[in-house]
PDB file of the backbone (N, CA, C, O) and the ligand in Angstrom, with CONECT records:
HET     ZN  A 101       1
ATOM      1  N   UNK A   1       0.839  -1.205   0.000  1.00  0.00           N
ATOM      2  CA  UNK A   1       0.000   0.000   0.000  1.00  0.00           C
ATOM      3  C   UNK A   1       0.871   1.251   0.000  1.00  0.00           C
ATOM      4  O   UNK A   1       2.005   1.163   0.471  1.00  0.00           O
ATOM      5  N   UNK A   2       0.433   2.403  -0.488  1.00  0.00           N
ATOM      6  CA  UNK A   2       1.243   3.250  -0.764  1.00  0.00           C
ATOM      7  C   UNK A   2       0.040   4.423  -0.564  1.00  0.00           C
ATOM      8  O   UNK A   2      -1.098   4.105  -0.910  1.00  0.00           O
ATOM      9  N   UNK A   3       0.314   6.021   0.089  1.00  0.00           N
ATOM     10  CA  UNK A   3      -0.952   6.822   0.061  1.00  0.00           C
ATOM     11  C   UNK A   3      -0.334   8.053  -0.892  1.00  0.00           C
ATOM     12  O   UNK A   3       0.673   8.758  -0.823  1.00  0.00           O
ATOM     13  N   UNK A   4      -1.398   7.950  -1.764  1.00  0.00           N
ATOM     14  CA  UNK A   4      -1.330   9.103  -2.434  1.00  0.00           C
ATOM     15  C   UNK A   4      -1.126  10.547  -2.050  1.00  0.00           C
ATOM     16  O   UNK A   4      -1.853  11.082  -1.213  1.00  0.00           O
ATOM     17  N   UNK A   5      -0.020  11.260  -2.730  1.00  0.00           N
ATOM     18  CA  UNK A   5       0.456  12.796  -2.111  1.00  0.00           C
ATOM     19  C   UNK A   5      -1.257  13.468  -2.469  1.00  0.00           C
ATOM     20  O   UNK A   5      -1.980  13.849  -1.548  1.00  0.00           O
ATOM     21  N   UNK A   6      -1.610  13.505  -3.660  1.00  0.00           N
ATOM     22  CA  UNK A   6      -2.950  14.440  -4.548  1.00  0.00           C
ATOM     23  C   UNK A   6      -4.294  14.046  -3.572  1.00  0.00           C
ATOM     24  O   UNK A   6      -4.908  14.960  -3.022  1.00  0.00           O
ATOM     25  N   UNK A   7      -4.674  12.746  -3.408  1.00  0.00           N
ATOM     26  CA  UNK A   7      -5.955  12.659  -2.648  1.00  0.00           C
ATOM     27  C   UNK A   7      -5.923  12.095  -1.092  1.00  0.00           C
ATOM     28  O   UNK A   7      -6.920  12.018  -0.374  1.00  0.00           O
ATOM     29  N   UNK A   8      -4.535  11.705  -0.703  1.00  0.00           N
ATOM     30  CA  UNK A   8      -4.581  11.004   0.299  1.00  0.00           C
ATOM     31  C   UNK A   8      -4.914   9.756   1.040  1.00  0.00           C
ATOM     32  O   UNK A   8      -4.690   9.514   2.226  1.00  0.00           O
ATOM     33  N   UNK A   9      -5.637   8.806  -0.088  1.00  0.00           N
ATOM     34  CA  UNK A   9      -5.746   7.696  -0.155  1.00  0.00           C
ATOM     35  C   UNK A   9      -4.584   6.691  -0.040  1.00  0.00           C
ATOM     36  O   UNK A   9      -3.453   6.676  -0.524  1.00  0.00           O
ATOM     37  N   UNK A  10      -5.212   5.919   0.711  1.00  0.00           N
ATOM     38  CA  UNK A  10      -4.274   4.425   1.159  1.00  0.00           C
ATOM     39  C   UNK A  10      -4.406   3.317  -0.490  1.00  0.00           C
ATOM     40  O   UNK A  10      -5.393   2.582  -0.470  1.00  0.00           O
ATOM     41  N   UNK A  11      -3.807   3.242  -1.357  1.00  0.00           N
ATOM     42  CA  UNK A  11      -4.139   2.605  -2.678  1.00  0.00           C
ATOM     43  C   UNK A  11      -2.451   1.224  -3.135  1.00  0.00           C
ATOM     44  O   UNK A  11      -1.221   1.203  -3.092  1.00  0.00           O
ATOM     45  N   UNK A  12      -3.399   0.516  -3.444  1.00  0.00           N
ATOM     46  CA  UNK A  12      -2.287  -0.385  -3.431  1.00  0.00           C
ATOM     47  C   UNK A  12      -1.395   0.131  -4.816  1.00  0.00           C
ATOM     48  O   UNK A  12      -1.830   1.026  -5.541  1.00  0.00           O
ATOM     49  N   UNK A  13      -0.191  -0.509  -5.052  1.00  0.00           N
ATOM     50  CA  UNK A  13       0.931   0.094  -5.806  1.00  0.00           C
ATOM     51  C   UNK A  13       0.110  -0.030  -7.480  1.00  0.00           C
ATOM     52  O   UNK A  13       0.270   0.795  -8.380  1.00  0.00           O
ATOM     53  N   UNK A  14      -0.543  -0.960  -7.541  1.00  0.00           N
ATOM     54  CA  UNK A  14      -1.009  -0.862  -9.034  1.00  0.00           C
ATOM     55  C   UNK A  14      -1.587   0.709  -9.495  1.00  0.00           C
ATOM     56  O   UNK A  14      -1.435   1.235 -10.598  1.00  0.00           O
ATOM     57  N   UNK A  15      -2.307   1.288  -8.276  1.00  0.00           N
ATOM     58  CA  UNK A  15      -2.590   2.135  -8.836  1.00  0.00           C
ATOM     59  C   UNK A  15      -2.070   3.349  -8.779  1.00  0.00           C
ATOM     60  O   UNK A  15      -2.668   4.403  -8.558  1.00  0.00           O
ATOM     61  N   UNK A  16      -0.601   3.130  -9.043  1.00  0.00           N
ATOM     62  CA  UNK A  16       0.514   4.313  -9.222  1.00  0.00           C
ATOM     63  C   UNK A  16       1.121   3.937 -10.412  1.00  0.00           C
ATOM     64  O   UNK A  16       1.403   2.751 -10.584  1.00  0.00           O
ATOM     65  N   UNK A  17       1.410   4.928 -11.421  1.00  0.00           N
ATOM     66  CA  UNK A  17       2.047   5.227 -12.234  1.00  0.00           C
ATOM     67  C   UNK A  17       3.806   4.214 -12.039  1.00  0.00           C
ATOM     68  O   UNK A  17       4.247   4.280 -10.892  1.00  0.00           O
ATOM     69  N   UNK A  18       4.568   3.496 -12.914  1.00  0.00           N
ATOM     70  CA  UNK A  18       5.531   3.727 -12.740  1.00  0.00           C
ATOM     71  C   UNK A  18       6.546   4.219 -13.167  1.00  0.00           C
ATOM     72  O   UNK A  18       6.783   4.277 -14.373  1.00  0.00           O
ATOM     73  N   UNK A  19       7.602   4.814 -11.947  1.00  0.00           N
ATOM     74  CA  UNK A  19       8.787   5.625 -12.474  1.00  0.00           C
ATOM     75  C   UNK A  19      10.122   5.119 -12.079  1.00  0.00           C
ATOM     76  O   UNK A  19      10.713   5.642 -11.134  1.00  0.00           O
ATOM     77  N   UNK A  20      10.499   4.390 -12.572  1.00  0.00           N
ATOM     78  CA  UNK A  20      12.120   3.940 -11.655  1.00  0.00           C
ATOM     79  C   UNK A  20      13.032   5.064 -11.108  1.00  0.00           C
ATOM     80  O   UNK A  20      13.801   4.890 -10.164  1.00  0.00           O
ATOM     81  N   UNK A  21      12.853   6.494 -11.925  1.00  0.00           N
ATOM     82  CA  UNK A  21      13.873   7.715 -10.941  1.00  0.00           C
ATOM     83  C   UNK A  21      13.266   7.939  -9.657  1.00  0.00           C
ATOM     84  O   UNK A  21      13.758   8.811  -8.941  1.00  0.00           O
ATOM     85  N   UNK A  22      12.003   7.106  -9.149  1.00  0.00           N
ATOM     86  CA  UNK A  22      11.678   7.288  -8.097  1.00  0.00           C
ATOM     87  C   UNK A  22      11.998   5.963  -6.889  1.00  0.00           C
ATOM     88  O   UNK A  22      11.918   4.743  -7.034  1.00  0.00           O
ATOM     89  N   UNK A  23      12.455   6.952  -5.458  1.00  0.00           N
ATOM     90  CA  UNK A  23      12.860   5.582  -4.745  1.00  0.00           C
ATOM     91  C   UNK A  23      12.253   3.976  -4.532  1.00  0.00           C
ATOM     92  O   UNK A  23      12.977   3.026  -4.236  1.00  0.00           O
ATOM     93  N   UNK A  24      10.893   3.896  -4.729  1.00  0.00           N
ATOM     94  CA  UNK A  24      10.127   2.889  -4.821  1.00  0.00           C
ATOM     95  C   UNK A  24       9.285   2.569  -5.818  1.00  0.00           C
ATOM     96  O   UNK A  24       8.266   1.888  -5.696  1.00  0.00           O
ATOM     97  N   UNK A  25       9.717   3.074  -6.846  1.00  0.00           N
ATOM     98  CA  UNK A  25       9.408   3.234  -8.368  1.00  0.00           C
ATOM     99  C   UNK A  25       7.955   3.045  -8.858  1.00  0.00           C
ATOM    100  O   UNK A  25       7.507   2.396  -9.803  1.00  0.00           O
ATOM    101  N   UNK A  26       7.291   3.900  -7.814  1.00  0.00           N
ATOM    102  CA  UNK A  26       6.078   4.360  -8.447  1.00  0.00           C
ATOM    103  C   UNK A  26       5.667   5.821  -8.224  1.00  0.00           C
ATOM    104  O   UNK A  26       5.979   6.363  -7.164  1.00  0.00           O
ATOM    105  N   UNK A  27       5.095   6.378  -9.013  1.00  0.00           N
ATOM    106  CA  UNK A  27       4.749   8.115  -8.987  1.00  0.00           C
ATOM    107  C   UNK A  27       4.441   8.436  -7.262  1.00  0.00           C
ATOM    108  O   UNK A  27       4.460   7.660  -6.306  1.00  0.00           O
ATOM    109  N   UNK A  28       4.244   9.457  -7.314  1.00  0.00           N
ATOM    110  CA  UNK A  28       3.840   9.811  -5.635  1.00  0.00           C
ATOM    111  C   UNK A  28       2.053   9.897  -5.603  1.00  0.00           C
ATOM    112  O   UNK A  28       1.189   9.714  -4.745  1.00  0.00           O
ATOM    113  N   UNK A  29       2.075  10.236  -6.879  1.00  0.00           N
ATOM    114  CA  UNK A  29       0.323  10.369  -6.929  1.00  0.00           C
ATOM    115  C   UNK A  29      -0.164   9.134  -7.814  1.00  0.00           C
ATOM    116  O   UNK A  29       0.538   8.453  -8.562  1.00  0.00           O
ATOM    117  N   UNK A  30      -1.899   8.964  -7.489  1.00  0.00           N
ATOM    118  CA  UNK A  30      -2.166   8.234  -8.068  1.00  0.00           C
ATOM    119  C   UNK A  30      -2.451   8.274  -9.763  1.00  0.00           C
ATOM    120  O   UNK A  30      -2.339   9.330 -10.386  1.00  0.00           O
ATOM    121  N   UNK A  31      -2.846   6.950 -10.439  1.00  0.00           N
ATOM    122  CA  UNK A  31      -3.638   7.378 -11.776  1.00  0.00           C
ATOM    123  C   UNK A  31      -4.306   8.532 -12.107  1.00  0.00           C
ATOM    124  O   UNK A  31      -4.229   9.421 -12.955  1.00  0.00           O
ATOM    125  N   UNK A  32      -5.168   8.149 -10.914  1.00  0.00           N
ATOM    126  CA  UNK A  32      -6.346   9.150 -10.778  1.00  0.00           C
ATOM    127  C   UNK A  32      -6.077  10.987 -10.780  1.00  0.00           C
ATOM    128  O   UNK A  32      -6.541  11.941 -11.405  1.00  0.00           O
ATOM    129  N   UNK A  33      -4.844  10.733  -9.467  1.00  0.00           N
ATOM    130  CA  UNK A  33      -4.762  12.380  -9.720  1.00  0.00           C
ATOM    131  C   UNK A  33      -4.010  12.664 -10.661  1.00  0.00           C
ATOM    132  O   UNK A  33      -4.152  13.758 -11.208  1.00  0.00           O
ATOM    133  N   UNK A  34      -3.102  11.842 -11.059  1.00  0.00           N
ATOM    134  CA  UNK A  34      -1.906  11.963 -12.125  1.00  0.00           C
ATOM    135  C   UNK A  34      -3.046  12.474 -13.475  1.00  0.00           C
ATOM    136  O   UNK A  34      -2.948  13.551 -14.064  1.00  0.00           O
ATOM    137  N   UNK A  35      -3.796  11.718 -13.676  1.00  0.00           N
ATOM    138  CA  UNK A  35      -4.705  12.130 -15.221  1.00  0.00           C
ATOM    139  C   UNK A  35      -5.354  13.380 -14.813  1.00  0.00           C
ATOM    140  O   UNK A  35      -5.437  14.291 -15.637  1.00  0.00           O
ATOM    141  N   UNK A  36      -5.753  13.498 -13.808  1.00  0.00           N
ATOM    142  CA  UNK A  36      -6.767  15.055 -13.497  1.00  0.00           C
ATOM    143  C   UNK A  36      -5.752  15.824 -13.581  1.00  0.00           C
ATOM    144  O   UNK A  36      -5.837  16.646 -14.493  1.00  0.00           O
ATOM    145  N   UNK A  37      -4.518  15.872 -12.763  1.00  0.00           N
ATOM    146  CA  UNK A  37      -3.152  16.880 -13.040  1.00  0.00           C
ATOM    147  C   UNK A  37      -3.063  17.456 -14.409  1.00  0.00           C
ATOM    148  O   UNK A  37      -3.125  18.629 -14.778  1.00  0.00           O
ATOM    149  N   UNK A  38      -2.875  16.142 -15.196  1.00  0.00           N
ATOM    150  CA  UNK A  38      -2.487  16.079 -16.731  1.00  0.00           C
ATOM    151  C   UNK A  38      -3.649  17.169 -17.523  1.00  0.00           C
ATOM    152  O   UNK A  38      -3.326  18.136 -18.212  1.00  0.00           O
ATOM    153  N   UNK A  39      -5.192  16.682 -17.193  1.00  0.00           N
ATOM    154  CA  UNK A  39      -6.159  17.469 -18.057  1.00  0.00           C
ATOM    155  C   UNK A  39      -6.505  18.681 -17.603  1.00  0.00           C
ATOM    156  O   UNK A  39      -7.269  19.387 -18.261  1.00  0.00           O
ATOM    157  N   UNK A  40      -5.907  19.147 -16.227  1.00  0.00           N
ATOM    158  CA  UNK A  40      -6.177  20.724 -15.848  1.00  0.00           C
ATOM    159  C   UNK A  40      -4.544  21.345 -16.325  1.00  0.00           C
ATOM    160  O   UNK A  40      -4.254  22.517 -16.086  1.00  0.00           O
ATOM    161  N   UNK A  41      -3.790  20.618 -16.855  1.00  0.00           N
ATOM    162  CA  UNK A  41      -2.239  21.327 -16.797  1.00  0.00           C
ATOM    163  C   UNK A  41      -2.887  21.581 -18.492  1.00  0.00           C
ATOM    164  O   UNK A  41      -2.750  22.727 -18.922  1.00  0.00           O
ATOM    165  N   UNK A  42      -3.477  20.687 -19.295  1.00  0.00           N
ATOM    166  CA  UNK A  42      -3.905  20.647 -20.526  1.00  0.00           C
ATOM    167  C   UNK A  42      -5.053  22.113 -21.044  1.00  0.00           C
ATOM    168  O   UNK A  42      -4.867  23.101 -21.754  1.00  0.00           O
ATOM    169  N   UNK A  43      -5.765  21.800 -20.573  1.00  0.00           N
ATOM    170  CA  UNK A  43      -6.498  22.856 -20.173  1.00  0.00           C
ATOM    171  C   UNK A  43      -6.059  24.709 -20.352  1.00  0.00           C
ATOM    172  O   UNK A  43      -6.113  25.717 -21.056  1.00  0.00           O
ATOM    173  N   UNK A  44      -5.560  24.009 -18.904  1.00  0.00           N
ATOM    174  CA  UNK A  44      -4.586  25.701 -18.392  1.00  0.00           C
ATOM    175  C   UNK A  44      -3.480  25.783 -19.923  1.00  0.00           C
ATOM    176  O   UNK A  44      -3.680  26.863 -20.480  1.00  0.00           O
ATOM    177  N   UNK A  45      -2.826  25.253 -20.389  1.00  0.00           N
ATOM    178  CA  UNK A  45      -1.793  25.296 -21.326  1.00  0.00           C
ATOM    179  C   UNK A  45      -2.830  25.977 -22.509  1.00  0.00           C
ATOM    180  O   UNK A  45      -2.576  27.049 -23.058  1.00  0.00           O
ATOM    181  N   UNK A  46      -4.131  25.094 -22.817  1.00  0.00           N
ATOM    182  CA  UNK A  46      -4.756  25.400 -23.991  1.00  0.00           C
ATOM    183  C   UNK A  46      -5.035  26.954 -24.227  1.00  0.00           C
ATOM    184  O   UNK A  46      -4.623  27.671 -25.139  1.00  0.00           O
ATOM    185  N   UNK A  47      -5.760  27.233 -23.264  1.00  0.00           N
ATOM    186  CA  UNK A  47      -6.179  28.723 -22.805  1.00  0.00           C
ATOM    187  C   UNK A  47      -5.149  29.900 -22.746  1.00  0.00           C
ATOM    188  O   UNK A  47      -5.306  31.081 -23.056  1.00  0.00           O
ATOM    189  N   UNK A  48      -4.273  29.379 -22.360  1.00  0.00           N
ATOM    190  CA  UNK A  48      -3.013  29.954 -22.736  1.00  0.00           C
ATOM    191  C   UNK A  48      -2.421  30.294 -23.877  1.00  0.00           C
ATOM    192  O   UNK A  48      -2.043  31.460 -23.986  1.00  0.00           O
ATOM    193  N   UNK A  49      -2.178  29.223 -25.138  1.00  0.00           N
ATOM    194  CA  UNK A  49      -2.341  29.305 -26.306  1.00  0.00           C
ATOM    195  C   UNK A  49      -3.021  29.967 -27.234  1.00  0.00           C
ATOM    196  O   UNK A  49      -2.538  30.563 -28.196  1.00  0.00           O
ATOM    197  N   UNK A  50      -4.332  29.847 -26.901  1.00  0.00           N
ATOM    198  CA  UNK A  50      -5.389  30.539 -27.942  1.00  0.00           C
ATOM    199  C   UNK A  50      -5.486  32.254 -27.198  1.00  0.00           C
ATOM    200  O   UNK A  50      -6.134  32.993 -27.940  1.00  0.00           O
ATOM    201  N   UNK A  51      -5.156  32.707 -26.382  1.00  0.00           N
ATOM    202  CA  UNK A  51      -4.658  33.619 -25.827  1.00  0.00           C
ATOM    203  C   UNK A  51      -3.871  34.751 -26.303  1.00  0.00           C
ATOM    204  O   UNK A  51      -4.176  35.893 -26.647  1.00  0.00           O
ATOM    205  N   UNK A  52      -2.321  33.849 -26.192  1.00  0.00           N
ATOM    206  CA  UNK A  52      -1.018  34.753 -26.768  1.00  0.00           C
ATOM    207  C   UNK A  52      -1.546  34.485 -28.615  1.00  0.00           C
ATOM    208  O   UNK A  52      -1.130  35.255 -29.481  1.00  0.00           O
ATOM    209  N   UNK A  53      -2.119  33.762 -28.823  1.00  0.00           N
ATOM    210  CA  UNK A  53      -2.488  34.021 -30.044  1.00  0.00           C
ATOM    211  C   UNK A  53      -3.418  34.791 -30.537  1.00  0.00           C
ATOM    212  O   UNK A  53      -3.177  35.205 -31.671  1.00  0.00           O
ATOM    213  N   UNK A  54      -4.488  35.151 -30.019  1.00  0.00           N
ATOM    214  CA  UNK A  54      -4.936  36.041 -29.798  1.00  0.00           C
ATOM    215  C   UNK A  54      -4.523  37.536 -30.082  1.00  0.00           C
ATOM    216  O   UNK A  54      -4.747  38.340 -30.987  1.00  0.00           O
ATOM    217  N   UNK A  55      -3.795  37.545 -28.857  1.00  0.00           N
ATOM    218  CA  UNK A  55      -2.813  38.779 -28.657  1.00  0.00           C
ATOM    219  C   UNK A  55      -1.626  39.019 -29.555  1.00  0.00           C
ATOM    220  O   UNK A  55      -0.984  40.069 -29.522  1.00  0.00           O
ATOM    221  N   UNK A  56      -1.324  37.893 -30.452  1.00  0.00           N
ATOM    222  CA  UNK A  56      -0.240  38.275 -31.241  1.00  0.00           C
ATOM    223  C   UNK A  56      -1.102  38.671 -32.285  1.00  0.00           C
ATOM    224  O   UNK A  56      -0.819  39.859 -32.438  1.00  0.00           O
ATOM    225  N   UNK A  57      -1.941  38.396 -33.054  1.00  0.00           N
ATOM    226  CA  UNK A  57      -3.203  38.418 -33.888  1.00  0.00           C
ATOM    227  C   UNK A  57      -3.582  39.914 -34.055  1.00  0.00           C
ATOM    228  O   UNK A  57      -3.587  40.612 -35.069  1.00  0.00           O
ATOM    229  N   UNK A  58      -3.917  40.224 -32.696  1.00  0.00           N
ATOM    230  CA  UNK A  58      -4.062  41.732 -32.106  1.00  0.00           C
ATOM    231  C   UNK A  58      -2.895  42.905 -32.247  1.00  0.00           C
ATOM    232  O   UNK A  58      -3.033  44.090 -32.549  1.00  0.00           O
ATOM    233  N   UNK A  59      -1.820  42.232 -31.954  1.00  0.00           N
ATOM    234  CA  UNK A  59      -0.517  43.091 -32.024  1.00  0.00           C
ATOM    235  C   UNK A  59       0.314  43.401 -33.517  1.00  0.00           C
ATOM    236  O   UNK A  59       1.126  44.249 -33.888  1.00  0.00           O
ATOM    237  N   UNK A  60      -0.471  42.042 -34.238  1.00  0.00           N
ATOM    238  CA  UNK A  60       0.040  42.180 -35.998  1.00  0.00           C
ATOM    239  C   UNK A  60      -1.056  42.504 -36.770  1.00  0.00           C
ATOM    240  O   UNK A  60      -1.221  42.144 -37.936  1.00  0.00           O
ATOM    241  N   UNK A  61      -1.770  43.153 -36.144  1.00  0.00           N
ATOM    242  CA  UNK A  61      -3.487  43.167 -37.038  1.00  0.00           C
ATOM    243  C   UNK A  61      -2.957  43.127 -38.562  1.00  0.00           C
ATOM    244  O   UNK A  61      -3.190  42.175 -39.307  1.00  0.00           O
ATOM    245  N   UNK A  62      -1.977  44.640 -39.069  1.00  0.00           N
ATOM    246  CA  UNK A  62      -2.377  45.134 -39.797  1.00  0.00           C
ATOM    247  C   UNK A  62      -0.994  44.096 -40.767  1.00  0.00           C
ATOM    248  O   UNK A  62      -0.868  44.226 -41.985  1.00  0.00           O
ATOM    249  N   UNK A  63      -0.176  43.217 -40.005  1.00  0.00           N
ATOM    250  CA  UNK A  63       0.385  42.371 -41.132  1.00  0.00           C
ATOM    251  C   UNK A  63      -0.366  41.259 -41.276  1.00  0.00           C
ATOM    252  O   UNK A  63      -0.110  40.526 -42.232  1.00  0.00           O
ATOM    253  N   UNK A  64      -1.366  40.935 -40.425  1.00  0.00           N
ATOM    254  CA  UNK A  64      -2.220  39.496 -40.775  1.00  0.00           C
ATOM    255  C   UNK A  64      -2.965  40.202 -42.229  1.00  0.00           C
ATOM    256  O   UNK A  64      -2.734  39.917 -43.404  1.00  0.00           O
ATOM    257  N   UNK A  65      -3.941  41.225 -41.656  1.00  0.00           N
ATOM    258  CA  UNK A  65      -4.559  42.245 -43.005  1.00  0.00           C
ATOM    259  C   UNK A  65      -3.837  42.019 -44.441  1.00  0.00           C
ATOM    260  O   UNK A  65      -4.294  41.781 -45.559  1.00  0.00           O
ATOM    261  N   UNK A  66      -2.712  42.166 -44.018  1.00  0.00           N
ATOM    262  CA  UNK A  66      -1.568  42.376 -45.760  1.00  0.00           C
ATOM    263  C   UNK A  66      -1.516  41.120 -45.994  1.00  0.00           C
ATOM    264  O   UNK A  66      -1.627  40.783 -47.173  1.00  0.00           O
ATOM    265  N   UNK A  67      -1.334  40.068 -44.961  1.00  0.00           N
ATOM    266  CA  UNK A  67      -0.831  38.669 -45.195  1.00  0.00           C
ATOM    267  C   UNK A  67      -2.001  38.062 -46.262  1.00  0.00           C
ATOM    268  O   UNK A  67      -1.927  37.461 -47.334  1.00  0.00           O
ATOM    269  N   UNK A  68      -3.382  38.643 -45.211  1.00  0.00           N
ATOM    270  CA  UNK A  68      -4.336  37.495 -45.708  1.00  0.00           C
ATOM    271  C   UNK A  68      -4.948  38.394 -47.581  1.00  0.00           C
ATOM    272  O   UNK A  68      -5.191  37.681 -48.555  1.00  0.00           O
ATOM    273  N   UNK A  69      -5.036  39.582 -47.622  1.00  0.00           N
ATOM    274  CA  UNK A  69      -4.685  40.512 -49.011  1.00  0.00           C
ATOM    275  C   UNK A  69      -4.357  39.834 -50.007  1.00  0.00           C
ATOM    276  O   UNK A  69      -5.022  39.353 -50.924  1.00  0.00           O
ATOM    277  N   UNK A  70      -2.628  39.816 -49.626  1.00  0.00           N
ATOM    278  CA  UNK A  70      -2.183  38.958 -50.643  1.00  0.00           C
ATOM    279  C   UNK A  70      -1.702  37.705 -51.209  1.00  0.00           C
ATOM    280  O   UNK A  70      -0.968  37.391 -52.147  1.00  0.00           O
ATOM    281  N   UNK A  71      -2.586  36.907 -50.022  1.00  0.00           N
ATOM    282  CA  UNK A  71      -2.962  35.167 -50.371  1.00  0.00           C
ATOM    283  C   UNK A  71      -3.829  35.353 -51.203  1.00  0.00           C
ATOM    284  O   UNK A  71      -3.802  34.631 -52.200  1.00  0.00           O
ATOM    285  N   UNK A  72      -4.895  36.382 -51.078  1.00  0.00           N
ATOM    286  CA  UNK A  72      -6.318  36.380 -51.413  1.00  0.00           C
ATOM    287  C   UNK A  72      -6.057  36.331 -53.051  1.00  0.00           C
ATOM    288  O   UNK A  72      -6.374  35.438 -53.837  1.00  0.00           O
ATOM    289  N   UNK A  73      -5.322  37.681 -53.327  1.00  0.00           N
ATOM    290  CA  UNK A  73      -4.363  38.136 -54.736  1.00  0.00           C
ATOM    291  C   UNK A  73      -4.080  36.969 -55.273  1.00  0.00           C
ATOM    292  O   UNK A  73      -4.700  36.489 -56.222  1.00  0.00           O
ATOM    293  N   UNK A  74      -3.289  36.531 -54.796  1.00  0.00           N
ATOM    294  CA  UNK A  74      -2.316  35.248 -55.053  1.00  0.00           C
ATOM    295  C   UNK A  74      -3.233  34.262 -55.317  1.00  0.00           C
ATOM    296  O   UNK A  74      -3.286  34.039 -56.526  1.00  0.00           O
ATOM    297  N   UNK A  75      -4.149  33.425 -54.514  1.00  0.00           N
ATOM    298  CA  UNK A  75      -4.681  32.652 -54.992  1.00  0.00           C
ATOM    299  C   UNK A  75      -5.498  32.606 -56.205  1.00  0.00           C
ATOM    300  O   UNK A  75      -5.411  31.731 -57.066  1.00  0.00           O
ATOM    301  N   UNK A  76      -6.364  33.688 -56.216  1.00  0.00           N
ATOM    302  CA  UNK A  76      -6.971  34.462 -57.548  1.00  0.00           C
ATOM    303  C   UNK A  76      -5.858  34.425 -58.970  1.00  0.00           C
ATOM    304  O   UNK A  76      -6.105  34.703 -60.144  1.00  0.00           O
ATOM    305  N   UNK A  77      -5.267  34.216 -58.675  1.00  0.00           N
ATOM    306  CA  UNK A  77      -4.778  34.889 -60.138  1.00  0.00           C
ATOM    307  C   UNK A  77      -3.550  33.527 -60.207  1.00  0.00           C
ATOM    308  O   UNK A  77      -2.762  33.463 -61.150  1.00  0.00           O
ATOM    309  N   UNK A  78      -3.549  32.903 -59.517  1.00  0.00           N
ATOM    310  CA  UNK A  78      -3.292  30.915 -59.503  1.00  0.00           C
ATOM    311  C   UNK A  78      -4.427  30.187 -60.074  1.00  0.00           C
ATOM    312  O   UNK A  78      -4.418  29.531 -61.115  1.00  0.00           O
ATOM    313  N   UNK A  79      -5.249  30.348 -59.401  1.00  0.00           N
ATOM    314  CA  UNK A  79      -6.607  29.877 -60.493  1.00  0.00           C
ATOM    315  C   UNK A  79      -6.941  30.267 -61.261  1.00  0.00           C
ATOM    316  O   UNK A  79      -7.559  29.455 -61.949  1.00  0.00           O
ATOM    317  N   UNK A  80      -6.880  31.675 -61.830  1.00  0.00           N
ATOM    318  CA  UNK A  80      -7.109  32.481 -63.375  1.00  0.00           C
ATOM    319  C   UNK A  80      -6.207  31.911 -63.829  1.00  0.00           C
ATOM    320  O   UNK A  80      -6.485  31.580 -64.982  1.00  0.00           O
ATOM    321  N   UNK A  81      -5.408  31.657 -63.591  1.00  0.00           N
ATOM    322  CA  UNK A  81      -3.912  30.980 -64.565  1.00  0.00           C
ATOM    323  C   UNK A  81      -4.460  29.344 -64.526  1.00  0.00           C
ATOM    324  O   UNK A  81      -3.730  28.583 -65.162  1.00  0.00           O
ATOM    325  N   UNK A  82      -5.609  28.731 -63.885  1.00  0.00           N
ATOM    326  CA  UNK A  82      -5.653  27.487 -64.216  1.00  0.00           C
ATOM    327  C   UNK A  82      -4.673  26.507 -63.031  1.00  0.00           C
ATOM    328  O   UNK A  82      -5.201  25.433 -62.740  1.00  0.00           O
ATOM    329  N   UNK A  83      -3.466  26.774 -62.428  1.00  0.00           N
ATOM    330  CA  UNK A  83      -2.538  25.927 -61.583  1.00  0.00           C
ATOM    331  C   UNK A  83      -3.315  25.886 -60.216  1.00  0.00           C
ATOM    332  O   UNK A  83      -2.613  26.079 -59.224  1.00  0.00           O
ATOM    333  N   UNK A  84      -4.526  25.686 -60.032  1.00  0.00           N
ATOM    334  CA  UNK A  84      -5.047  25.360 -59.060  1.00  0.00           C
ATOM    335  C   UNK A  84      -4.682  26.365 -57.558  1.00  0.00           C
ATOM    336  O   UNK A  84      -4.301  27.515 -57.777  1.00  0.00           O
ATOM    337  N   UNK A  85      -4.773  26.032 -56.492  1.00  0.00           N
ATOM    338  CA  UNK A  85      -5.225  26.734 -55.390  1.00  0.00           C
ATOM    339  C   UNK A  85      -3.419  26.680 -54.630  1.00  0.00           C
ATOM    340  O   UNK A  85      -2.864  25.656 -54.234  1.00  0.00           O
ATOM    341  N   UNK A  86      -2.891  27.951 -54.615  1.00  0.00           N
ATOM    342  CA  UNK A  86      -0.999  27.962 -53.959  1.00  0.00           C
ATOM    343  C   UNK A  86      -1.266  27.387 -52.590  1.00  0.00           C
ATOM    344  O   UNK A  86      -2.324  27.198 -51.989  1.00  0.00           O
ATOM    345  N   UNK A  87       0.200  27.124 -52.214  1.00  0.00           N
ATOM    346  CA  UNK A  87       0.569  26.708 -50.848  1.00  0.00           C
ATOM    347  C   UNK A  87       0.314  28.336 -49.977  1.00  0.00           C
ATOM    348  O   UNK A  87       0.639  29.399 -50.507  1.00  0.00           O
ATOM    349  N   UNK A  88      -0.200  28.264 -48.843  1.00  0.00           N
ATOM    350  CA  UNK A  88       0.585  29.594 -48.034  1.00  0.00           C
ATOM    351  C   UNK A  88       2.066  28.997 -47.857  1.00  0.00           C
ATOM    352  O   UNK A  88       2.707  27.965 -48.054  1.00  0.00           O
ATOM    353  N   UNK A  89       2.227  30.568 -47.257  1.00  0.00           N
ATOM    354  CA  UNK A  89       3.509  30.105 -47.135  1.00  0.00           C
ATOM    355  C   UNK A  89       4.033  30.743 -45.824  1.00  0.00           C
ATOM    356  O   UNK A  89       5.178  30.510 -45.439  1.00  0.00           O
TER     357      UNK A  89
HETATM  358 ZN    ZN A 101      -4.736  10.195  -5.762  1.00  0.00          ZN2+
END
């Protein structure tokens, strides 16, 4: 038996993760909190992401503006020419 650091439960060793860099080579937390850890660290990371992207989005308005311009250009006149739809780039 081994008690979990995250919920405090008395849980036998199966239900620990294993890690051999650890002295008794299983995680300190269980499955259980180990996956809830994982999907709020996931989470928090995501929100984070769509965020600074956001904000970079915000901070380049006016080169996204030009960027997306002259894909627009570009693609137009790739298909008037017939060679189908360009890569961005
Ligand atoms: Zn636990």
């Amino acid at each position: 038996m081994k008690t979990c650091r995250g919920c405090h439960r008395d849980l036998s060793l199966e239900e620990f993760h294993r890690n051999k860099n650890l002295r008794d080579g299983r995680e300190t937390k269980c499955k259980t909190c180990r996956s809830a850890v994982a999907r709020e660290h996931r989470d928090r990371y995501r929100g984070y992401l769509v965020a600074q992207t956001r904000k970079y989005q915000r901070e380049n308005r006016e080169y996204f503006r030009e960027y997306n311009r002259s894909y627009r250009k570009r693609k137009h006149e790739t298909i008037q020419a017939g060679a189908g739809v360009p890569e961005r780039d």
